[in-house]
N, C-alpha and C positions, 0 to 999 in steps of 0.2 A: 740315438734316442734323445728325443724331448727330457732337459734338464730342469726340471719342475723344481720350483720355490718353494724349500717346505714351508706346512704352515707352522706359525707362532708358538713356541710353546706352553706362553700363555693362554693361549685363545682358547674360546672355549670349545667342548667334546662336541663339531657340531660335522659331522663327519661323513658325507655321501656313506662310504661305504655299510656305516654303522648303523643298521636300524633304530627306529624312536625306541624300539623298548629296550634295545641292549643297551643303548644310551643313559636312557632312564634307570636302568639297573643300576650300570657302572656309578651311578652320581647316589641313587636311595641306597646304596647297597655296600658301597666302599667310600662314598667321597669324591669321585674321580670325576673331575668337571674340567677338563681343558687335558691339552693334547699333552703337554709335558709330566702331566700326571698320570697318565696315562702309559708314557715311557718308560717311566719312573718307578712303578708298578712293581718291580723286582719281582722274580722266582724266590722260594724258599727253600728250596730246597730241589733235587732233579733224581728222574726216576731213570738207569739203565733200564731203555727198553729191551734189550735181548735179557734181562733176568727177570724174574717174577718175585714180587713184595711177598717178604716173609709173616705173613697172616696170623702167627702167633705174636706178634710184636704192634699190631693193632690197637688203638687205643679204643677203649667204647666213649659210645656221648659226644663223637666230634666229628668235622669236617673233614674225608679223609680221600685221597686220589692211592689209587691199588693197581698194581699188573698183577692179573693171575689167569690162570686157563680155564678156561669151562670142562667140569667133570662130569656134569649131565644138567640136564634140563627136563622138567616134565610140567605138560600143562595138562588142568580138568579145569572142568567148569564152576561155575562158584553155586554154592546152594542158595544162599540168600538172598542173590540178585545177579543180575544179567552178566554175562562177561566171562572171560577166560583169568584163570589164576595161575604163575607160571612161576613156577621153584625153581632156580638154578644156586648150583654148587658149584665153586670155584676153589682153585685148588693151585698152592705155590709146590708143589712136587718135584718141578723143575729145580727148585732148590733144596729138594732134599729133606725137606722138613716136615711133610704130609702135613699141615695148615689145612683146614679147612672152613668155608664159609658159606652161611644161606643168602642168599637174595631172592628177593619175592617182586615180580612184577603183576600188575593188573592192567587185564586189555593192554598189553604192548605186542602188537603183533610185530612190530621192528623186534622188539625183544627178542620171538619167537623162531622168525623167521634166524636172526639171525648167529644168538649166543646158542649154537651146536657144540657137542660135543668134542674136545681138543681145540677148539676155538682161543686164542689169547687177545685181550684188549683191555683197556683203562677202563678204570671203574669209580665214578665219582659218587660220597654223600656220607650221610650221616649214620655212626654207626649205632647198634641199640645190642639189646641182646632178649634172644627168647627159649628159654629152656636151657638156659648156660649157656647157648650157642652166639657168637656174633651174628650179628644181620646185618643187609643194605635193603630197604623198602624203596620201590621205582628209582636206583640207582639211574647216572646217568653215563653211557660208557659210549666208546671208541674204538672200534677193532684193530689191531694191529700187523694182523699178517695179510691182509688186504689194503689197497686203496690206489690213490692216484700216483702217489709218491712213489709206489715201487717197494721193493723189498727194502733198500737202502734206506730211504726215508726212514724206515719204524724201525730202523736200529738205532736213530737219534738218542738222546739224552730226551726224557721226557721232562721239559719245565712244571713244575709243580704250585701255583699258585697261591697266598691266603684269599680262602672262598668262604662263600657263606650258605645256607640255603637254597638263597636266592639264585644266586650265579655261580655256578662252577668254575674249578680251574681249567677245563675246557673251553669253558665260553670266553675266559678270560684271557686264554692263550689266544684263543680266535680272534676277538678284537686287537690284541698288540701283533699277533701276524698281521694282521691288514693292515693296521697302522705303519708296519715295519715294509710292507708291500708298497705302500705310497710314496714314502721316503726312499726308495731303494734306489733311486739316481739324483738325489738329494744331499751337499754337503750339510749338514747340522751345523750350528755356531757350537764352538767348542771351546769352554772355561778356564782349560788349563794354556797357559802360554804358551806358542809352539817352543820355545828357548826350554822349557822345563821338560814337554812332550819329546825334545829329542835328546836332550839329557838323559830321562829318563827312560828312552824307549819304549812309550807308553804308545798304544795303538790308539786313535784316533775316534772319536764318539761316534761316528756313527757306525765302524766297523765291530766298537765295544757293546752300543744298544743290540745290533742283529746278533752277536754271540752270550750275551747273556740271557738273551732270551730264547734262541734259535741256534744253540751249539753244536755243530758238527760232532762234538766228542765233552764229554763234562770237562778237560781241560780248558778247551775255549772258554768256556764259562767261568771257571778259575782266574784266568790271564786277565776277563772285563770284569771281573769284581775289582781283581788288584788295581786296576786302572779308574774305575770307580769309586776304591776307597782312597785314594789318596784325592783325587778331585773333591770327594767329601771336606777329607780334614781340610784341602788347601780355601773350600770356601767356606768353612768353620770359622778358622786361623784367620782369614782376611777379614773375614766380618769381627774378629775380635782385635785384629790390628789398627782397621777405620775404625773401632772404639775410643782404642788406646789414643788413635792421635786426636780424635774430636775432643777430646777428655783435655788433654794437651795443648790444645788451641785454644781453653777456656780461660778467661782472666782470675786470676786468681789474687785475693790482698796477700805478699807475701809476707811472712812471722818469722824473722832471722833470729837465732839466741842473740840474747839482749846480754854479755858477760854482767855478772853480778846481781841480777835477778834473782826470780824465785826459781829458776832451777838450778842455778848453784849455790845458791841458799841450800834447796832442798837435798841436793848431791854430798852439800859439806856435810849438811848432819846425819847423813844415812851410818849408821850403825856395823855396817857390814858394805863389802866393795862387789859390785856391779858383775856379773858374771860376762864371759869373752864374749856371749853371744846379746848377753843386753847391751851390752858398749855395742857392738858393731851395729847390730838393726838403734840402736840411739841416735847412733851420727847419718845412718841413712834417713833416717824419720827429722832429726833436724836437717838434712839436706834437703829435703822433700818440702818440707815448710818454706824455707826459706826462697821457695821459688815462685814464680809470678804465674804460674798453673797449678790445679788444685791436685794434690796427694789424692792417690786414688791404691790403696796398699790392702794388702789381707797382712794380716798378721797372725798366725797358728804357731801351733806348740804343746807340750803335755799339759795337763791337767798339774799347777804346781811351776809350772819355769817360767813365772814372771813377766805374764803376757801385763798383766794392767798398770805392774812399775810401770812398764818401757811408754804405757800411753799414757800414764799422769804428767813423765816426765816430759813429753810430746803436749799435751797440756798447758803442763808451765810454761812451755815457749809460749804458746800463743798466746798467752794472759800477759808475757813480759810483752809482748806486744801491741797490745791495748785488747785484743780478742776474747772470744768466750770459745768456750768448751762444751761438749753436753754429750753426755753417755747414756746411751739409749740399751736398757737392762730387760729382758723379753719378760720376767717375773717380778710383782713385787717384794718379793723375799728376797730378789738378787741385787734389784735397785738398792735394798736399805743396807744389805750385804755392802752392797760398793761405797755407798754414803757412810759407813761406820766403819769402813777400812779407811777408805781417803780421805777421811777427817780423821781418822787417828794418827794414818801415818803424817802427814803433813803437821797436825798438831798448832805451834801460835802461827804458821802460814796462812792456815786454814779458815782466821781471827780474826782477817784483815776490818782496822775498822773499830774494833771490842778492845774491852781493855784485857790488857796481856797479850793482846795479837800482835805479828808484826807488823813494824812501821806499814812495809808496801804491801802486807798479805794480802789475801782474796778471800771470798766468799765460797762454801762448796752447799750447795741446797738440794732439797729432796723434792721432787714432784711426782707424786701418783694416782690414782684415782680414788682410793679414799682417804686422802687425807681430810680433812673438817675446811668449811670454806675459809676459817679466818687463815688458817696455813696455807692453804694453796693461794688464798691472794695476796700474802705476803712473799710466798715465792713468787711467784707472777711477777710483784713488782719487783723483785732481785734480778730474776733474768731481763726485765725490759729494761732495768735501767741502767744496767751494766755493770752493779755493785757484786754480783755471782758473778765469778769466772769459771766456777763450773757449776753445771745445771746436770744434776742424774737423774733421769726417769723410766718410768715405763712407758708404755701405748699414751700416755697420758700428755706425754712431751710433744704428740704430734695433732693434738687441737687448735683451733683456728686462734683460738684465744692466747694461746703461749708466742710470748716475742720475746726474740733478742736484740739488746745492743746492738752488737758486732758478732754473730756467730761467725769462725772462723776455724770452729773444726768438730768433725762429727766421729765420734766412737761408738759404734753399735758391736756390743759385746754379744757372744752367739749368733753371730747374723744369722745362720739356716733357719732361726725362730722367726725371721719378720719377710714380709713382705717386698716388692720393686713398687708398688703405691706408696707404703710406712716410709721405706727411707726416704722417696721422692720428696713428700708432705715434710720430709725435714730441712732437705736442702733449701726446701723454697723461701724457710725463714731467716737465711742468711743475704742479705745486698748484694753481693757476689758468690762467686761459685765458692764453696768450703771447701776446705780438705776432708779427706774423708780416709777414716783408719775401720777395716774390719777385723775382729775377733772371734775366733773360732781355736777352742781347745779339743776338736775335733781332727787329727792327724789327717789329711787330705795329699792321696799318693801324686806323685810328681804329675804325670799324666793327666789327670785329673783335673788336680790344680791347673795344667795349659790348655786343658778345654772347657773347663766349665769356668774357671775364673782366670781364661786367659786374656782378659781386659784388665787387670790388677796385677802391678807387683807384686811379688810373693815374700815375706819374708819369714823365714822358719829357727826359732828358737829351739834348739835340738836339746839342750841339757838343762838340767833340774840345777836348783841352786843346791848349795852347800846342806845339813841334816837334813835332805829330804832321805826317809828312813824306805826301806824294801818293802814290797806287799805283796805277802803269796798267800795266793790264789785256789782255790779246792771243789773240787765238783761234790754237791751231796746228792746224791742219786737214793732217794724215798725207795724206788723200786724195788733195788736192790735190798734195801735194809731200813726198813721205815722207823728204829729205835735211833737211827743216826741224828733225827731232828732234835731229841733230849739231848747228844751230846752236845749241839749247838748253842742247847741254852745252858747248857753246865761252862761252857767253854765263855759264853756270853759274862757268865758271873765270874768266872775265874780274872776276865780281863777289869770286871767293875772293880772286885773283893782287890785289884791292882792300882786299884787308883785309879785308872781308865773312863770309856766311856764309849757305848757300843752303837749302829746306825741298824735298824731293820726296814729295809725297804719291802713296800706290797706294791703291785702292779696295778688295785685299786681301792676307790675308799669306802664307800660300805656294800650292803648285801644286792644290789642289781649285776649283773654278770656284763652289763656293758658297761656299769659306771665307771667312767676311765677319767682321771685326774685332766680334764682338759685344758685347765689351766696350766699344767705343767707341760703338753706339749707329748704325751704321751703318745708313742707310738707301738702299741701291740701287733704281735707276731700270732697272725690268725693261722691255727694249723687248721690238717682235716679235719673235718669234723667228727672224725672217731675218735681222736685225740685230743678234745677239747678237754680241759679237767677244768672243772670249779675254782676260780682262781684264788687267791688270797687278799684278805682285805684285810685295810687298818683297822675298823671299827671291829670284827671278829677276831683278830689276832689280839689285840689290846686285849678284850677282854679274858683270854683265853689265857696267855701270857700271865695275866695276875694268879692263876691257879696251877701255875708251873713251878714245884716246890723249889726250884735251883733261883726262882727271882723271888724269893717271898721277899720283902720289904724292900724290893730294891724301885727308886724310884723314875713311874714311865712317864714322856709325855707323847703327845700325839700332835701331827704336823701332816697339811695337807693344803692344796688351795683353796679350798672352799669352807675354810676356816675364815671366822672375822677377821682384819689385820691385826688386830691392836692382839686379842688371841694369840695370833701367830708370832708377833713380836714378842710376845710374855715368852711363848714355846722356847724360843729362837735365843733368847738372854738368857733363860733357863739353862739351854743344854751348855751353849757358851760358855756361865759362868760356874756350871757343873754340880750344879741343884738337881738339875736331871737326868741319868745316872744312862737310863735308855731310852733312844726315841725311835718309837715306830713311825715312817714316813712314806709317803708317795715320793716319785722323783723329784719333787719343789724343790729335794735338795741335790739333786744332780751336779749344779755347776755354782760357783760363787761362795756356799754358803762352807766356812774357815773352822774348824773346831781342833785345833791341835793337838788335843789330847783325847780325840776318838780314835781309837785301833783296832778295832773291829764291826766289819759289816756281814751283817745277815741278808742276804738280797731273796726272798720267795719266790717261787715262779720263774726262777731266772732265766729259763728256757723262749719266754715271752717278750724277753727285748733283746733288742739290738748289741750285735757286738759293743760299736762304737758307745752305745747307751751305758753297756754293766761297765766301761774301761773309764768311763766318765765319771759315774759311781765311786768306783773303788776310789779316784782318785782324790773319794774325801777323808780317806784316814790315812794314816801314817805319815800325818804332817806338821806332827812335831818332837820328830827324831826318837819317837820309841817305833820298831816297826809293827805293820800292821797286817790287819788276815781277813779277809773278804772268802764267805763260803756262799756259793752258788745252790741256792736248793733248787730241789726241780725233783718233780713226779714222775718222769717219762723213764724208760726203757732206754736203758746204756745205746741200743741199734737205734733210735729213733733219730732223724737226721739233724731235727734242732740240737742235742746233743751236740755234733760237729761245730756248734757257736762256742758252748761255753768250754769244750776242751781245751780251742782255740784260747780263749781268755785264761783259762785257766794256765796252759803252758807259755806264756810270752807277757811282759808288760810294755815293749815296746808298742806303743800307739799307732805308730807307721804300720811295721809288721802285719798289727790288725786289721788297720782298714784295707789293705791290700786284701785282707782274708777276706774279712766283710762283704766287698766290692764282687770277689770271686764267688761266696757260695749266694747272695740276692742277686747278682746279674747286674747288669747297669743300671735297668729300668729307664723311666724315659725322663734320660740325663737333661735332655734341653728341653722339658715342658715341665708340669707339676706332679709326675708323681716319679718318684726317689726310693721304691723300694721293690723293683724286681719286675716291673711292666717292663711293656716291648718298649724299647729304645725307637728314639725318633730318629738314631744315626743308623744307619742299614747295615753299613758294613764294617764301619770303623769302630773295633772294639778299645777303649782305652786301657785297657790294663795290657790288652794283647800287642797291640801295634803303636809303642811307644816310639819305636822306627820314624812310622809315617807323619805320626804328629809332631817330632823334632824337627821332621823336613820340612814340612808344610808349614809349620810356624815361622821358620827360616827364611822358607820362600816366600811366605806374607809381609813380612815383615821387611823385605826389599822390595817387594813390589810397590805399598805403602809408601814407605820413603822415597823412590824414584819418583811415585805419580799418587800421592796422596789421593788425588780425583778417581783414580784409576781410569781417568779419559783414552789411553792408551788400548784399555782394556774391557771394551764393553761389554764381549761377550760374559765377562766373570762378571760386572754388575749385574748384567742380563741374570744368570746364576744365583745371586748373591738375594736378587727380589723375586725370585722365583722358591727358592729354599727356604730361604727364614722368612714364614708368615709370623703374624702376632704372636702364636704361644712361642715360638722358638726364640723369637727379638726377645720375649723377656728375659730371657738367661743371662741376656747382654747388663743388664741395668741391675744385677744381682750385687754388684759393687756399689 
């Protein structure tokens, strides 16, 4: 046989066999505009064609492919216009289950002629319902115990497609059979290296495309997933190893500790000794500086273990260097949070310059968007002229207007808050490439961390320093007992009438039911909408709260983003300096914001966010050695599945622990584009939490291939892969560091 060249898999869908419209489909209707997309395509799922779909387990409202048998059919004529009207009843009995279902055809004489009685065939479309009963209206089907193929043929695995209206998973099998029909004496270029492929005993792409789509037996199908998902990670892994070393290859000014500087100034007079895990990630972060390519690190940990020491002290090096600094804060509440910690803690450091400062100190300044013009051009002129060593801001830091001396290292605290634009616009104001440290008090399981920031060092600060005090954790379930929210406030005054100081968080701030704190970054848990309840707001709970006789005289304030700043800063010294006794807030206070003598949170609604959200929360009280108690209110029904969040929270404080849960019960979601909380994943097969296996390997195996041939010139066909896989939205995941 003629050994035909297959075509490109770039190339576009232009395809003799494929008609203009199915063409046209494929590209209006899914995307699918060139032939390796087309490949690519994956089944979802596969139907044993010798069993019949169990019809009680049907979804309504969706796109759905069915085996079932025809129980009868019967056609009349229509009364209100021309044409034959044809009822058939299809029935999974074969399984036992007496399932039944309507279909309504119009003028289908193929219909007619051919779904008879005992008849078994595929059944594609959109399911609805009338009279309680499921329906398919001019379904689109396929018989099965007939055709060209023979008996054998239609005991295959049936491939199940994602279809739409438009195009069935029929139509859609039919084009990748033909596509698969072209190629069939066709070797494909093949990603994985044969060195790895015989190691691993992995079947060969084009034998893995004809069985994932056209399996002799669902196991075939099994065997080219496995074979497919490690190709996956492996061109994941390589596209984040060519990061790692472009990253690598950059010139970087290196910042070696300077002995006797300001960070062993600052070290001599620390008050309390370094915990094992700040010493260790310390000397890795000065190793990292002092190298002639740019730090490129995540830095994670609990809420409380001393993620912003470890990077002031990283800081100091580089100002003993001649360099600046600049800590980019997603909030201005967090910005002036860090500006009034690292100027306290650093103290006549901080002075450099003023009298009583030290001899060599530095400068640490605030920029944000409303500050008054004469302050922000006097910071202005601090960072350009190099008399700030450190520069803290918000969004505000990345104007065209703001220059630096020497930038020579970039801390963005919460990085999940900003953008691959925001930090871009930061780097660019540095002469050379910076170092770059990111922050996230957000636990990020191993797995994870090597696939979504596996372009970054990781380093993980696992323990709490010294009085960090216990916080247990309680579900208040309204449902059950709606008297329980009075003992909250009784319990709220119990901890003031203590001396204390209590946090109540609302999910929004006044009476719109979409109004969501957007400055804070708020991310709401939309249920069904049977289950939507009226949420809590600041502005209604304040004022309701005054008329709660367990708070008569006790004093509230209120805190949100869309509060003036200079407001917010009154709020904010207020609870501080313990003038204000309880403060009702939106999430503003989520991360940064230090009150050591708060021990109790009230969180409303708490059914509404995120694991990782309420574990970030809590992590603002019981931070100065009295312990503390976070109670979760929530109006839903003990069964209701959001529940399964805050139980979670409730029984464990380990952060890790969490986000593994977290990760489990929203799904991936679509880990390598923009959305993060439970869409379809842009990876197909490779689950991170499940095949931590494959991703060890594959990282491994990237990671030699890199090193061997940087270029990967060796290795086309994975280039080939590598510009075929990650379009634009997936490359951005790359530049998340």
């Amino acid at each position: 046989m003629e050994n035909r060249r297959p075509p490109e898999l770039a190339a576009p869908l232009n395809l003799k066999f494929l008609s203009d419209n199915l063409q046209k489909l494929l590209e209006e209707s899914l995307g699918i505009n060139s032939v390796g997309q087309l490949l690519n395509y994956f089944p979802r799922t596969y139907l044993a064609a010798g069993e019949l779909t169990a019809l009680t387990d049907v979804p309504l409202d969706e796109e759905v492919t069915l085996i079932a048998r025809v129980q009868s059919a019967n056609s009349r004529r229509m009364r209100m216009r021309k044409g034959k009207l044809l009822n058939v009843v299809i029935t999974d009995d074969d399984a036992g289950r007496l399932g039944t279902m309507h279909l309504t055809f119009f003028n289908s004489y193929a219909a007619e002629r051919q779904l008879t009685a005992g008849t078994r065939a595929i059944f594609s479309g959109r399911t609805g319902s009338y009279r309680g009963e499921l329906t398919l209206t001019n379904p689109r089907f396929s018989l099965l115990d007939e055709g060209e193929g023979g008996v054998d043929e239609h005991l295959r695995p049936v491939p199940v497609y994602p279809a739409t209206e438009q195009i069935s998973s029929q139509m859609i099998r039919g084009c990748v059979s033909q596509l698969l029909d072209s190629l069939a004496h066709s070797q494909l270029n093949d990603p994985v290296p044969p060195h790895i492929a015989r190691r691993d005993r992995l079947m060969n792409i084009t034998q893995a495309y004809e069985m994932i789509h056209r399996p002799a037996e669902v196991e075939d199908a099994y065997r080219a997933q496995h074979r497919f998902r490690y190709q996956e990670a492996l061109v994941l892994q390589t596209a984040l190893a060519r990061r790692r070393a472009e990253v690598r290859s950059e010139e970087a000014t290196s910042r070696p500790h300077r002995a006797g500087g300001l960070r062993d100034q600052f070290d001599a007079a620390l008050p309390f000794t370094l915990t094992a895990g700040q010493q260790a990630i310390g000397k890795q972060l000065a190793a990292d500086l002092a190298a002639a390519h740019p730090m490129n690190r995540l830095l994670q940990g609990e809420v409380g273990s001393g993620k912003t020491l470890v990077a002031l002290r990283a800081m100091l090096q580089v100002i003993d260097s001649g360099g600046q600094a600049a800590l980019l804060a997603p909030t201005e509440v967090l910005a002036a949070q860090h500006y009034q910690s690292i100027t306290r803690t650093l103290g006549p450091l901080a002075e450099g310059g003023m009298l009583g400062g030290a001899a060599d100190g530095t400068r640490v300044v605030l920029l944000t968007g409303s500050m008054s013009t004469a302050q922000r051009r006097e910071a202005l002129l601090s960072a350009a002229s190099g008399d700030a060593g450190i520069v803290i801001g918000t969004h505000a830091l990345l104007s065209e207007n703001v220059q630096f001396f020497d930038l020579g290292l970039i801390v963005v605290d919460e990085q999940h808050r900003f953008g691959v634009e925001q930090r871009d616009a930061l780097r660019t104001k540095a002469a050379a490439a910076p170092h770059m440290l990111v922050m996230t008090a957000t636990p990020i399981p191993r797995t994870v961390a090597m696939t979504v920031f596996g372009d970054l060092d990781v380093s993980t600060l696992a323990e709490l320093p010294a009085g960090r005090a216990p916080i247990s954790t309680h579900v208040v379930g309204l449902s059950e007992n709606p008297r329980w929210i009075d003992r909250a406030w009784a319990r709220a005054r119990e901890e003031i009438d203590a001396g204390r100081q209590v946090y109540v968080v609302c999910p929004k701030i006044g009476d719109s039911q979409l109004e969501a704190d957007t400055s804070d970054a708020l991310e709401l848990y939309e249920g069904p909408p049977a289950n939507r309840q009226e949420l809590t707001s600041v502005a209604e709970l304040v004022e309701s709260l005054r008329e709660v006789p367990a708070l008569a005289d006790v004093t509230l304030g209120v805190l949100h983003g869309r509060l003036d700043p200079q407001e917010k800063a009154a709020t904010m010294a207020g609870f501080s300096d313990g003038s204000i006794s309880l403060l009702v807030s939106t999430t503003v206070i989520e991360v940064g914001v230090d009150v050591p003598n708060a021990t109790l949170m009230v969180i409303m609604d708490a059914d509404r966010f995120g694991i990782s959200q309420l574990h970030q929360l809590r992590g603002r009280i019981g931070r100065g050695g009295h312990p503390g108690t976070c109670l979760l209110v929530t109006q839903l029904e003990p069964e209701h599945p959001s529940r399964e969040r805050l139980d979670a929270v409730a029984s464990t404080s380990d952060g890790f622990e969490l986000s593994q849960k977290d990760l489990e019960l929203r799904r991936e979601g679509n880990i390598l584009g923009s959305s993060q909380s439970g869409g379809r994943s842009a990876l197909r097969f490779l689950k991170v939490i499940q095949h931590a296996a494959v991703i060890e390997k594959a990282r491994s195996d990237a990671q030699e291939l890199i090193d061997a041939d940087p270029a990967l010139t060796d290795h086309p066909e994975l280039v080939e892969a590598l510009d075929l896989y990650l379009n634009e939205e997936k490359e951005a995941f790359l530049e998340r560091g």
